[in-house]
ZAKE-8508 format. One record per residue (C-alpha): residue number from 0; residue in one letter; x, y, z. Coordinates in steps of 0.25 Angstrom, whole numbers, plus 5000, padded with zeros to 4 digits. Each point is the difference from the previous one (the first is absolute). Example, Ala and Ser with C-alpha at 12.3 -4.5 7.8 and 13.67 -1.06 7.14 Angstrom:
2
+-----+--------+------+------+------+
: num : residu :    u :    v :    w :
+-----+--------+------+------+------+
:   0 :      A : 5049 : 4982 : 5031 :
:   1 :      S : 5006 : 5014 : 4998 :
+-----+--------+------+------+------+
This chain:
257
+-----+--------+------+------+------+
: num : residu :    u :    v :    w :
+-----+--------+------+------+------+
:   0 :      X : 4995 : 5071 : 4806 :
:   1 :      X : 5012 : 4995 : 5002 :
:   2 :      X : 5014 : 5004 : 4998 :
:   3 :      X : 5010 : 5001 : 4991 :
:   4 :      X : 5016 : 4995 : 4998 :
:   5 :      X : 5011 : 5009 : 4994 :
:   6 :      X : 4996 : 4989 : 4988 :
:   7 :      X : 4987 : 5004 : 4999 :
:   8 :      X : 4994 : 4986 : 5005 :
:   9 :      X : 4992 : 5001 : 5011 :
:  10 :      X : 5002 : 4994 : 5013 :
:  11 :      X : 4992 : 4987 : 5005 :
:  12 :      X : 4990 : 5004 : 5009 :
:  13 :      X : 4994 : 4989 : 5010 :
:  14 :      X : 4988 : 5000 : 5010 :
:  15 :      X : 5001 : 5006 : 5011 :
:  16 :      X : 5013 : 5006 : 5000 :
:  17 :      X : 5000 : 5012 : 4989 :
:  18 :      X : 5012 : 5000 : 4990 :
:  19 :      X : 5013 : 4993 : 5001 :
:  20 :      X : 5011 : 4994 : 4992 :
:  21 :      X : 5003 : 4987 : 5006 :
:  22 :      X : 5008 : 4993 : 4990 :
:  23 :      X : 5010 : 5009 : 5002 :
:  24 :      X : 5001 : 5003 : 5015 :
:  25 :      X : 5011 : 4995 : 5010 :
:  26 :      X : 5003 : 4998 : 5014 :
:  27 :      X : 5010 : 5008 : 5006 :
:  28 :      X : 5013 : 4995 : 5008 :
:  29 :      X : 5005 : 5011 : 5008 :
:  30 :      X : 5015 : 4998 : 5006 :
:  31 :      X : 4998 : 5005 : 5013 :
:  32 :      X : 5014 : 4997 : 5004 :
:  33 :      X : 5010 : 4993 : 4995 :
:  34 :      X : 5014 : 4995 : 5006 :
:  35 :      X : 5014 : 4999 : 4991 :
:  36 :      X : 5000 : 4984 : 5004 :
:  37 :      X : 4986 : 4998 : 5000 :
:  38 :      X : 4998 : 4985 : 5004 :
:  39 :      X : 4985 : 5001 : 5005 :
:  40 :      X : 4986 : 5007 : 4998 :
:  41 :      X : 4989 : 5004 : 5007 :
:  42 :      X : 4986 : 5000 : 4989 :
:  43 :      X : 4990 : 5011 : 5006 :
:  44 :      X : 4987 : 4997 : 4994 :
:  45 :      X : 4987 : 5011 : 5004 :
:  46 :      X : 4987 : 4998 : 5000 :
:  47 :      X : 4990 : 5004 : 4990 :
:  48 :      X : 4985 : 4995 : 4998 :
:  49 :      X : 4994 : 4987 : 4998 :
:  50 :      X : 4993 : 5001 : 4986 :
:  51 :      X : 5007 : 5015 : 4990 :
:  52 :      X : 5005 : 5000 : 4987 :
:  53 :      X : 5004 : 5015 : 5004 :
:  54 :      X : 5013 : 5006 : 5002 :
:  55 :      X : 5009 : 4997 : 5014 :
:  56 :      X : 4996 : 5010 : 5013 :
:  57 :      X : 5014 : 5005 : 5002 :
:  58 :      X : 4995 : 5004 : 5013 :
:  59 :      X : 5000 : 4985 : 5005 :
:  60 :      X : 5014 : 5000 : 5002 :
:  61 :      X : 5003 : 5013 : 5008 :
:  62 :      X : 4999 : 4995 : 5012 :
:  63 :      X : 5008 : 4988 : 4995 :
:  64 :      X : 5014 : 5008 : 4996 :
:  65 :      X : 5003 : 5001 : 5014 :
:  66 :      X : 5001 : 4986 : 5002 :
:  67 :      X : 5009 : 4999 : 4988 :
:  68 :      X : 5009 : 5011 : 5007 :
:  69 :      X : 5000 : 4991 : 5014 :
:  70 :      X : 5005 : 4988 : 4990 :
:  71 :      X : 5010 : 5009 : 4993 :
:  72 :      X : 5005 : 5002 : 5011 :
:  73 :      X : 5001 : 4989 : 5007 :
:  74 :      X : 5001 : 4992 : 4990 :
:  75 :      X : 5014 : 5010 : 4995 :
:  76 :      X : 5010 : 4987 : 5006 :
:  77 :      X : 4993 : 4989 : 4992 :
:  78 :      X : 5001 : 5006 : 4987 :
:  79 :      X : 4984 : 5002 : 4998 :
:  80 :      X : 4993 : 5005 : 4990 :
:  81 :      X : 4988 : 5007 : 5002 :
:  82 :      X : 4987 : 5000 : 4988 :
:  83 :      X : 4986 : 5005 : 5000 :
:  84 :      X : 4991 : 4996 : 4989 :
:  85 :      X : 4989 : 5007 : 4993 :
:  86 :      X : 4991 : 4992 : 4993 :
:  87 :      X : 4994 : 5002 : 4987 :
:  88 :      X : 4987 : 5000 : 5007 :
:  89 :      X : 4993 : 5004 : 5013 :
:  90 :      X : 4992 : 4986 : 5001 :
:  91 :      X : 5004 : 4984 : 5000 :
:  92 :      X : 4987 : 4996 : 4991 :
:  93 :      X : 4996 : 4987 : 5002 :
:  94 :      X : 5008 : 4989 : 4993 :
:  95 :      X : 5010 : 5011 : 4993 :
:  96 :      X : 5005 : 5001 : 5013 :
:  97 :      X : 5006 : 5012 : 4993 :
:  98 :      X : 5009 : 5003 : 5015 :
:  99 :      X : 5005 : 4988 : 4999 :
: 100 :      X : 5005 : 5000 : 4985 :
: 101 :      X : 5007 : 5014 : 5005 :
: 102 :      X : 5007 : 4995 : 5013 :
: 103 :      X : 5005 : 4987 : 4990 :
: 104 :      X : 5006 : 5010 : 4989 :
: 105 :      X : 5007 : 5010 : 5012 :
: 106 :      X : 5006 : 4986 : 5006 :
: 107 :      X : 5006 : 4997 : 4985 :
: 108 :      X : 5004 : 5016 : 5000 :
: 109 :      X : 5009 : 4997 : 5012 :
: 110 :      X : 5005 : 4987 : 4996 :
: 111 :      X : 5004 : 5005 : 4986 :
: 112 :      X : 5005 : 5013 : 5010 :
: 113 :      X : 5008 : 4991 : 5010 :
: 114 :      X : 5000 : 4987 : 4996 :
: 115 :      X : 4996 : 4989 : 5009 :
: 116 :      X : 5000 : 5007 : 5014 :
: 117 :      X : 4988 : 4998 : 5011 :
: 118 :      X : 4989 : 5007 : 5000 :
: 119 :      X : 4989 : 5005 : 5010 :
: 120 :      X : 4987 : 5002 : 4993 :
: 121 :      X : 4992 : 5010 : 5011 :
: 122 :      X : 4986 : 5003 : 4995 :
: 123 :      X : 4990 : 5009 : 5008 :
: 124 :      X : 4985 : 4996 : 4998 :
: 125 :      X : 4997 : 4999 : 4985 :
: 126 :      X : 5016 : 4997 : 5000 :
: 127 :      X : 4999 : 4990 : 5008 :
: 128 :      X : 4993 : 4992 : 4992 :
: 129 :      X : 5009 : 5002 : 4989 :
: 130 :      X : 5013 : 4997 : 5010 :
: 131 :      X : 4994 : 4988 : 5005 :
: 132 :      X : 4995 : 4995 : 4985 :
: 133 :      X : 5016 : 5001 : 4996 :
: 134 :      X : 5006 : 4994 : 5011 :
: 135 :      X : 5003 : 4988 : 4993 :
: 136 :      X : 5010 : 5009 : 4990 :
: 137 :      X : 5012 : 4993 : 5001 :
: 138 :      X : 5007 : 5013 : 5006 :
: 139 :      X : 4992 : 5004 : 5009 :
: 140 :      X : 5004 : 4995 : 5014 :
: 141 :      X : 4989 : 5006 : 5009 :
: 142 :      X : 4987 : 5006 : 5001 :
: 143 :      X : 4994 : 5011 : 5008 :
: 144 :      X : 4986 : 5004 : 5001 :
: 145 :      X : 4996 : 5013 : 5004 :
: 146 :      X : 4984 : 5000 : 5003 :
: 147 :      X : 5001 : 4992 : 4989 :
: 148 :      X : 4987 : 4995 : 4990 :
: 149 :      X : 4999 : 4985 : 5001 :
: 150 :      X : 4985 : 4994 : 4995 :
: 151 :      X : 4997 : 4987 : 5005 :
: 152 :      X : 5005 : 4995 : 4989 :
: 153 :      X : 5013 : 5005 : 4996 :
: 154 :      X : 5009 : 4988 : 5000 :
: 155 :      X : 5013 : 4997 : 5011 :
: 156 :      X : 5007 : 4987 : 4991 :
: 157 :      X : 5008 : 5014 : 4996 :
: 158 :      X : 5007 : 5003 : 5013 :
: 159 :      X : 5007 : 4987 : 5001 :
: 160 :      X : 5015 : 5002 : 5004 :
: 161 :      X : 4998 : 5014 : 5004 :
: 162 :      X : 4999 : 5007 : 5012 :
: 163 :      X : 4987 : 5010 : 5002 :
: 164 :      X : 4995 : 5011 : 5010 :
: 165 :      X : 4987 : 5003 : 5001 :
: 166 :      X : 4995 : 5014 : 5008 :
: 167 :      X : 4987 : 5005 : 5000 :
: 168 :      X : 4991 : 5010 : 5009 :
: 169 :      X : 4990 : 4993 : 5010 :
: 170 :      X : 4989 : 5009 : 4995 :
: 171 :      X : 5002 : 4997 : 4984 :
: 172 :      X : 4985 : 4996 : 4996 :
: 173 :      X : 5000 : 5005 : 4985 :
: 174 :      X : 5003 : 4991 : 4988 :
: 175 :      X : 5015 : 4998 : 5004 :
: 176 :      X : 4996 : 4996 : 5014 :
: 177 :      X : 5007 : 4994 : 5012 :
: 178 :      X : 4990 : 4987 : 5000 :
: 179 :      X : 5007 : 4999 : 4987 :
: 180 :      X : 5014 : 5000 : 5002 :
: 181 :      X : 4998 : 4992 : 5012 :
: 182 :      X : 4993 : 4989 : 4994 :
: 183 :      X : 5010 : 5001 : 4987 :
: 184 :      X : 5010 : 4999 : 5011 :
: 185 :      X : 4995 : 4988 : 5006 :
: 186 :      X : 4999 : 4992 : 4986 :
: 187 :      X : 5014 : 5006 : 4997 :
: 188 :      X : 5007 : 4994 : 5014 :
: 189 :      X : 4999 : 4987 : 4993 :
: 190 :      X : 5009 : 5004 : 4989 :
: 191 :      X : 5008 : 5008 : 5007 :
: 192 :      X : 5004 : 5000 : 5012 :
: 193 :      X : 5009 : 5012 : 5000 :
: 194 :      X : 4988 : 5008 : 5001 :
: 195 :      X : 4996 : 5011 : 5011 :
: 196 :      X : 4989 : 5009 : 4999 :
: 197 :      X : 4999 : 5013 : 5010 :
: 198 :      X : 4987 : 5007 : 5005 :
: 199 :      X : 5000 : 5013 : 5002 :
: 200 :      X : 4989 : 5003 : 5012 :
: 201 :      X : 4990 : 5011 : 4995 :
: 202 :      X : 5004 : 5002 : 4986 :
: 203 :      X : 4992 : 5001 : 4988 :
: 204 :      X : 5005 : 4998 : 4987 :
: 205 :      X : 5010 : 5012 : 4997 :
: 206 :      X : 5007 : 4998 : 5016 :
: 207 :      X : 5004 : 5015 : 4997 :
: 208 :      X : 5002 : 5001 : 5014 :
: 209 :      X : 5010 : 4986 : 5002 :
: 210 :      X : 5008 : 5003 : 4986 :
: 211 :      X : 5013 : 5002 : 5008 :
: 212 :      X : 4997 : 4988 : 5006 :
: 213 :      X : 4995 : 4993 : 4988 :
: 214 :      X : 5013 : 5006 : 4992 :
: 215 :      X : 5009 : 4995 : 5010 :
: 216 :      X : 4996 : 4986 : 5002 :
: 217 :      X : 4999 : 4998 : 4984 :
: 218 :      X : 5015 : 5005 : 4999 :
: 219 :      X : 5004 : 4991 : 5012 :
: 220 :      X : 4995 : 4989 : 4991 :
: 221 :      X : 5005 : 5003 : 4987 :
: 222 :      X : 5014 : 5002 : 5005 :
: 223 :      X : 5000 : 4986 : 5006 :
: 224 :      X : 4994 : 4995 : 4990 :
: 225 :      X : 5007 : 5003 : 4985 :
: 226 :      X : 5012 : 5007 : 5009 :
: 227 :      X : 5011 : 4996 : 5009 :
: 228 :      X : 4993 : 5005 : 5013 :
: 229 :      X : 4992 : 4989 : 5009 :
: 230 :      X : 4986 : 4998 : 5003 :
: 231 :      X : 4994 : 5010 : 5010 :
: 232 :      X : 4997 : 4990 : 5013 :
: 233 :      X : 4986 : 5007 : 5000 :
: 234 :      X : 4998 : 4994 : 4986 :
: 235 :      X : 5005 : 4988 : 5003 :
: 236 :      X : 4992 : 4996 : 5010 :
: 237 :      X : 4987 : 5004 : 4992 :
: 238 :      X : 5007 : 4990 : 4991 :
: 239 :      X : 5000 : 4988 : 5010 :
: 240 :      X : 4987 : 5005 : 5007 :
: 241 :      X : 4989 : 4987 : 4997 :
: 242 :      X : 4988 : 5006 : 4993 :
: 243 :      X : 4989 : 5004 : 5001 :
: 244 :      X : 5004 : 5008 : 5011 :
: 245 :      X : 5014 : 5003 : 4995 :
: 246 :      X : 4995 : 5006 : 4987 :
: 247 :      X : 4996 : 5013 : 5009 :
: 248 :      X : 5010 : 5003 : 5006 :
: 249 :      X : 4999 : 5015 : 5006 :
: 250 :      X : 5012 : 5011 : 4994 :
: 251 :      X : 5002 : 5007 : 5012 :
: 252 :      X : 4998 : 5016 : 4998 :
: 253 :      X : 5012 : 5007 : 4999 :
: 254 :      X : 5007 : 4987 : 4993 :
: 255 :      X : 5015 : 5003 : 4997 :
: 256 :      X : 5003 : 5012 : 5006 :
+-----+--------+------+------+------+
């Protein structure tokens, strides 16, 4: 039995996934911090599942609002602006690649926002897919992935011209694995070479136990890249280090303190 609108029509209901109206949901753009002069951005996108047609898990970015603090923050001097989206749904579906579509209409949100200033798009797992997949948005200056989801087939033409980091715990074996990002990394290093990628020793997916140190190197390298601050010399020299061996470079514990 399915339910009904205030109009009396009832909702489409689709396998799998109960009753929902999806002709009329939206994603969500959440200001998380705004400056007067704002004159750069900082895109978090969260994670979420591979295949869902069912509303976001607000829960995925919990632990992600306190690095949006850290790059308030920090970022304060630069003029940041600091986003969260929330997706119209929990999954990237195959070919819809309905993450994707999101994280391009949140770019055009802060374009329409701010006008043309740069933008780091930081995605964790599902999300980073999606940040990876918009890299080639003319506003988006820099990419950072955050155990990030990237199939053996997701493409790199898109990070052409951008600069990229790359973290991921040693111990990653699920979909969104280590083997991975590593080997995404690899095929990227000929595109980009402004690429480092950081490995964080006995970590899982979810590096619950690294996050200040996960948190602290991704602000590092968002102010140095869409702000006026330089380049951590730990993230530069993970960008000059020759691959393969270069690409798993270890962030020390205790990073940034």
């Amino acid at each position: 039995m399915s339910r009904e609108r205030r109009d009396g029509a009832p909702y489409p209901r689709e396998p799998g996934i109960g009753t929902i109206d999806r002709m009329t949901r939206t994603a969500e753009l959440v200001a998380w911090h705004q400056t007067a002069d704002v004159r750069a951005a900082a895109l978090i996108l969260p994670g979420g599942a591979v295949n869902g047609h069912g509303r976001y898990w607000k829960f995925v970015d919990i632990g992600l609002r306190s690095l949006a603090r850290t790059l308030a923050e920090r970022g304060e001097p630069d003029g940041l602006a600091v986003y969260l989206l929330r997706y119209r749904y929990r999954g990237w579906n195959g070919s819809d690649a309905d993450t994707a579509v999101d994280a391009r209409w949140a770019l055009g949100e802060i374009h329409r926002r701010h006008g043309a200033v740069p933008v780091c798009a930081i995605g964790n797992s599902l999300g980073g897919r999606a940040a990876f997949r918009v890299a080639s948005e003319p506003t988006v200056a820099s990419v950072v992935g955050i155990a990030p989801w990237l199939p053996e087939d997701e493409p790199v033409t898109e990070l052409a011209g951008r600069r990229v980091l790359v973290m991921h715990g040693d111990r990653d074996r699920g979909d969104a694995s280590a083997a991975m990002s590593l080997a995404y990394a690899q095929r990227a290093r000929a595109v980009v070479p402004d690429l480092a990628r950081f490995e964080l020793a006995g970590e899982g997916h979810l590096m619950l136990r690294r996050s200040a140190d996960c948190w602290a190197l991704t602000t590092e390298f968002v102010v140095g890249t869409v702000g006026a601050q330089p380049l951590s010399p730990a993230i530069e020299a993970a960008m000059a280090a020759p691959a393969p061996d270069g690409l798993r470079t270890t962030l020390p514990i205790g990073y940034g303190r």
